[in-house]
C-alpha positions as CSV (number, residue, x, y, z in Angstrom):
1,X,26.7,181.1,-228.5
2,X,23.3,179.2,-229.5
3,X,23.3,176.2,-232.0
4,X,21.8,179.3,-234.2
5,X,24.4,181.9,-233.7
6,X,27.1,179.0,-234.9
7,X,24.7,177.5,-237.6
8,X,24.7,181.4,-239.2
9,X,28.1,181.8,-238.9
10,X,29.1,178.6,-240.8
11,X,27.4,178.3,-243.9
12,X,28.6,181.6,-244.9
13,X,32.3,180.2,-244.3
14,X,31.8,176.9,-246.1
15,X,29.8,178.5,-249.0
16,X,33.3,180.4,-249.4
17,X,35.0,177.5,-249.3
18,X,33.4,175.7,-252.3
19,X,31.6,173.7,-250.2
20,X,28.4,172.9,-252.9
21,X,25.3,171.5,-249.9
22,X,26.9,174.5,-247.2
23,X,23.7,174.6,-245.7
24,X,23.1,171.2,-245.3
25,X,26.4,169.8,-244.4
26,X,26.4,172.7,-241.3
27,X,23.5,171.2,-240.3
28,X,24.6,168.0,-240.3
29,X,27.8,168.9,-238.8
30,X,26.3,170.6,-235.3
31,X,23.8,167.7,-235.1
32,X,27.5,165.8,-234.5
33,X,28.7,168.1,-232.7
34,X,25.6,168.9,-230.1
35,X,25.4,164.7,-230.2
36,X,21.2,164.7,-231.2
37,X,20.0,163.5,-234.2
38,X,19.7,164.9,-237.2
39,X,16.1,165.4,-237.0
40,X,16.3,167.1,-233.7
41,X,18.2,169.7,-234.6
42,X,15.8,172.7,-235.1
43,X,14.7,171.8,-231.8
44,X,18.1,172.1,-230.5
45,X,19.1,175.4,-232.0
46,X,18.0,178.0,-229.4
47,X,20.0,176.5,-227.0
48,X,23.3,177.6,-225.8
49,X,26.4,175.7,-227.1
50,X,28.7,174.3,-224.4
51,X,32.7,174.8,-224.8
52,X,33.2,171.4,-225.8
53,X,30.0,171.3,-228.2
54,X,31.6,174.8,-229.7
55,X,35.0,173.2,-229.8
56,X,33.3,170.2,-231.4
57,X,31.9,172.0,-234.0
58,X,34.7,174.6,-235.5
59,X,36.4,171.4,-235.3
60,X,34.0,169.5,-237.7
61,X,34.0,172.7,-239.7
62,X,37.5,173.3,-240.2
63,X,37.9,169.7,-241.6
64,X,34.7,170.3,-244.0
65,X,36.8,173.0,-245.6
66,X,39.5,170.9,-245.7
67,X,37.1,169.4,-247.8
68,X,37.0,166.2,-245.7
69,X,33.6,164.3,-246.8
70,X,31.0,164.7,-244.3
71,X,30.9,161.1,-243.8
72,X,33.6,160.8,-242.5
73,X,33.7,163.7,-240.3
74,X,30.7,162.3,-238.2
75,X,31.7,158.7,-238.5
76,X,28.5,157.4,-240.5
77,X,26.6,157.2,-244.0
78,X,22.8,156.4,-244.3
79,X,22.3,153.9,-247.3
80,X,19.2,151.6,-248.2
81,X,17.4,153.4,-244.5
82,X,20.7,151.6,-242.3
83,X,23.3,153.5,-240.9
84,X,26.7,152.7,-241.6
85,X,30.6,153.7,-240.4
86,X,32.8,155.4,-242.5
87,X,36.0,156.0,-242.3
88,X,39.1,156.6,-244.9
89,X,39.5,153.2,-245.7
90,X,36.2,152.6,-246.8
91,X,34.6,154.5,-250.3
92,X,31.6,156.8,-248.7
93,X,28.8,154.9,-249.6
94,X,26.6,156.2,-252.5
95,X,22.8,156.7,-253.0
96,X,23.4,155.3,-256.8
97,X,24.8,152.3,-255.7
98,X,20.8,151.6,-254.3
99,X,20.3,150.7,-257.6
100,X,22.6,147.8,-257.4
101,X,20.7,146.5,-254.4
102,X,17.4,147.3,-255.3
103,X,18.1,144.8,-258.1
104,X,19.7,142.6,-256.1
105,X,16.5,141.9,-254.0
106,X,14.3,141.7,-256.8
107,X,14.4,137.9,-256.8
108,X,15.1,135.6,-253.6
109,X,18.7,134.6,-253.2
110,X,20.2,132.4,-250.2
111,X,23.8,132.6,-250.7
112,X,25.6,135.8,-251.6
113,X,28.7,137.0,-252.5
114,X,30.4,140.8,-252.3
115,X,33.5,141.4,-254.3
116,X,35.0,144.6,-252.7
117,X,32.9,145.1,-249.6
118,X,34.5,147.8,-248.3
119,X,32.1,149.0,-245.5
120,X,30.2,145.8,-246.3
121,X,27.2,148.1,-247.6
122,X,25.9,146.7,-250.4
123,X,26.0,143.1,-248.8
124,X,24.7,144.3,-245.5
125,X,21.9,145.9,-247.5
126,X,20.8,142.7,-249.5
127,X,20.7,140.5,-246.6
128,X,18.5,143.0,-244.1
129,X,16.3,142.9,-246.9
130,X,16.1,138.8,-247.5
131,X,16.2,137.2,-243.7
132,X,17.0,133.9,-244.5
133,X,20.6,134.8,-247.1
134,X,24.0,134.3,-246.0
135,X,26.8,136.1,-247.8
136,X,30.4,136.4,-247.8
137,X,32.4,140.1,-248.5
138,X,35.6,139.9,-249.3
139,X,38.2,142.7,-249.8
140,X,41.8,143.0,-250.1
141,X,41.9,145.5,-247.0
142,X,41.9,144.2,-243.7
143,X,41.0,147.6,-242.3
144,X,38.2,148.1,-244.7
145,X,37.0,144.7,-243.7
146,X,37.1,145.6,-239.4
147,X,34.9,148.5,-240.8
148,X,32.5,145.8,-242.6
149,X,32.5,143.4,-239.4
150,X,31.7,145.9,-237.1
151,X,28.6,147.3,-239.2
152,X,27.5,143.8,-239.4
153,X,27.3,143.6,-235.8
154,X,26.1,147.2,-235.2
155,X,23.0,145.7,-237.9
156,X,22.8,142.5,-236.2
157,X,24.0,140.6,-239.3
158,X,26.9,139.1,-237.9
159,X,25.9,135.4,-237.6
160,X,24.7,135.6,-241.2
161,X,27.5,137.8,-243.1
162,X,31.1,136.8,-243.1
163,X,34.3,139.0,-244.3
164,X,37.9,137.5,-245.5
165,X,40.7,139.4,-247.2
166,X,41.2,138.3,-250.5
167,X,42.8,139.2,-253.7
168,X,39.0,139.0,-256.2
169,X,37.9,134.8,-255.9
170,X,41.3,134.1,-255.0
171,X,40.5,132.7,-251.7
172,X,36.9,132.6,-252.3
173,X,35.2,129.5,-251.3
174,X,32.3,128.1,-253.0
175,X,29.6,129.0,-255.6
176,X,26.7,131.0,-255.1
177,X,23.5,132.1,-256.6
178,X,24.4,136.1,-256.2
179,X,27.4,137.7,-257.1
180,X,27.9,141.3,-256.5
181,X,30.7,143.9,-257.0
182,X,31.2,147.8,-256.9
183,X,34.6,147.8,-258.4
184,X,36.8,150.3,-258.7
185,X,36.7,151.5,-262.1
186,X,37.5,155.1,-262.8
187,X,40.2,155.1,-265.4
188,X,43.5,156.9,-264.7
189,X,43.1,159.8,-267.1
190,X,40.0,160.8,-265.1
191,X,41.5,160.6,-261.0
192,X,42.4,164.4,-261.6
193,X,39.2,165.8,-262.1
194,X,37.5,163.8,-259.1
195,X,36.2,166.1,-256.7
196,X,38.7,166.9,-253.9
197,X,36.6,164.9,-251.6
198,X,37.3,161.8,-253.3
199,X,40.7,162.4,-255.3
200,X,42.1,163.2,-251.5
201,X,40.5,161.6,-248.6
202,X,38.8,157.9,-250.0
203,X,41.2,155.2,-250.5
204,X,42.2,155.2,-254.0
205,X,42.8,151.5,-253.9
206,X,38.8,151.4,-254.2
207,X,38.5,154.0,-256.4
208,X,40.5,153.1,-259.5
209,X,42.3,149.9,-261.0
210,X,44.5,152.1,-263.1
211,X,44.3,152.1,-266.9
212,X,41.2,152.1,-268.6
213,X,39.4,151.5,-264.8
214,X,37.9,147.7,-266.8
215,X,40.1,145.4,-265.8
216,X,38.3,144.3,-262.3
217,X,35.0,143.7,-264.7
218,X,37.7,141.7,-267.0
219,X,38.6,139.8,-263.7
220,X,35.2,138.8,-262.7
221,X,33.5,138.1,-266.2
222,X,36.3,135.4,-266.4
223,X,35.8,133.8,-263.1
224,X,32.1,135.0,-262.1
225,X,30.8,132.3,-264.2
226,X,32.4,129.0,-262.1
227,X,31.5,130.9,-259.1
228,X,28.1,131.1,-260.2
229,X,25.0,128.3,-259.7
230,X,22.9,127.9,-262.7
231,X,20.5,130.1,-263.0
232,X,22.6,132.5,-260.8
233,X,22.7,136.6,-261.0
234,X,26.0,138.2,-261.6
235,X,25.3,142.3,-260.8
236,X,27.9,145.1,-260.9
237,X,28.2,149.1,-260.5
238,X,29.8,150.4,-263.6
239,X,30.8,153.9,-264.4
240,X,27.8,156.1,-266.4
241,X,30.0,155.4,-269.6
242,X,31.0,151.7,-269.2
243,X,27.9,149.9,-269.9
244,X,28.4,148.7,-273.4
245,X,32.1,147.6,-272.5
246,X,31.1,145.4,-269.5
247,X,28.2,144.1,-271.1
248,X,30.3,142.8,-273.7
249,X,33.3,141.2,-271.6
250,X,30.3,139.4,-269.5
251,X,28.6,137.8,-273.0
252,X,32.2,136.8,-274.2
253,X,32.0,134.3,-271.4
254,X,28.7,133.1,-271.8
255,X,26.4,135.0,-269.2
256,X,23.0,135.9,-270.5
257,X,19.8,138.1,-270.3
258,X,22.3,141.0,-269.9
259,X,20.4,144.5,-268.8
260,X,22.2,147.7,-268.2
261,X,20.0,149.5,-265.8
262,X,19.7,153.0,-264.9
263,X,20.5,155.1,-261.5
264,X,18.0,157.6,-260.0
265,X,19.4,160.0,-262.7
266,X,18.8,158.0,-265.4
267,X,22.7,157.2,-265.9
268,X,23.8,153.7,-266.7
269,X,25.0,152.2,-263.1
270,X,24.6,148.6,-263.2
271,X,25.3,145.8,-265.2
272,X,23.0,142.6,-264.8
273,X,23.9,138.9,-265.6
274,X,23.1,135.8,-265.7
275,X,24.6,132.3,-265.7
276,X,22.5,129.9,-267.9
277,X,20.9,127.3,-266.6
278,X,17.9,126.7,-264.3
279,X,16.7,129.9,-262.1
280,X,14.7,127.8,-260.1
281,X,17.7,126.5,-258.7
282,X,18.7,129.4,-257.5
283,X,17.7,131.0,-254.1
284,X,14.6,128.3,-253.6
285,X,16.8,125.6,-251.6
């Protein structure tokens, strides 16, 4: 059977499965399983399958309609242009949560830390983008955090990004002049109706506090501040309807010049701080 033949024969299956993208998540899947890039593919697809490569890919398929995320069938997410591993104890990582880092690297930092890190994304972004920042992710997962290490290494960021496990700041070290955090905040009411590829296979440690999904945002507005240097940028991914609610828990506690910024969508995403005080302190060491 050619890389054709099996690419016919698949979308047709996952379209019945509910699978939304069948085309493109069949394509994605035999570029796995033929071992090419994705970008090779159409060159690829004449070509007869091997038994393994066949094996490889009903494989890949079967857990696709098992409505395993793609990402974590192959192993790997692209975010911000840099490939990153997935697996089930990390949150897939998103395209919205760009946003977060595009406004992260607006302004110079030096010393950076990730609340939540997970597969170290968001910090491993920022830094590739400013050469001379350090920063510290922290989770309370010690696999999620071998996940972050070894993306570090794979992004040769390992001498300037370190991981710990800890519980928030609580073994957080410090202050710094960027403080960044993709919390979990989906409220408890709403885990239901979460697509099956999140409600089932991401950890749902990641994915919601429980509740009314604020408390981590009520965590770090109350401790962001003494972790902060003057002038110093507090940013945070929020859910499209919690905007107004962070915002206000982060100027109860004295942050100012707080933006809620949209996603590619036009959804509220992020929530931007900042710690009065001199900015020019801040990232210009």
């Amino acid at each position: 059977m050619t890389g054709a033949e099996a690419l016919r024969l698949a979308i047709p299956r996952l379209r019945a499965g509910g699978i939304e993208d069948a085309a493109l998540d069949a394509r994605l899947l035999l570029a796995h399983a033929l071992g090419i890039a994705q970008d090779r593919l159409t060159l690829h697809l004449p070509d007869e399958m091997t038994a393994p490569q066949a094996r490889s890919y009903e494989e890949a398929i079967a857990a696709r309609l098992a409505r395993q995320p793609v990402a974590q069938i192959i192993g790997q997410r692209q975010f911000w242009g840099l490939p990153f591993r997935v697996t089930r104890d990390t949150l897939d990582p998103r395209p919205d949560t760009e946003t977060l880092v595009a406004e992260a690297v607006r302004a110079p930092f030096l010393s950076m830390l990730d609340l939540g890190t997970g597969t170290g994304c968001i910090l491993l972004a920022c830094l590739k983008s400013m050469p001379v920042a350090r920063g510290l992710g922290v989770d309370v997962s010690p696999a999620a955090l071998e996940v972050a290490r070894g993306n570090a290494q794979a992004l040769g960021l390992d001498k300037r990004a370190s991981f710990r496990v800890s519980d928030w700041f609580s073994a957080v070290p410090g202050r710094y002049d960027l403080i960044v955090s993709n919390p979990p905040y989906i409220a408890a009411e709403e885990m239901p109706g979460l697509a099956p590829e999140v409600r089932d296979w991401e950890p749902h440690l990641a994915l919601t506090p429980g509740g009314d999904g604020l408390d981590p945002y009520r965590i770090i507005a109350r401790a962001a501040p003494g972790r902060l240097m003057a002038g110093g940028r507090l940013l945070v991914e929020i859910g499209s309807t919690q905007g107004a609610a962070v915002a206000a828990l982060f100027a109860a506690q004295g942050l100012q010049d707080i933006r809620i910024l949209p996603d590619m969508d036009g959804r509220d995403r992020v929530v931007a701080a900042v710690k009065p005080g001199d900015a020019d302190q801040c990232g210009c060491a």
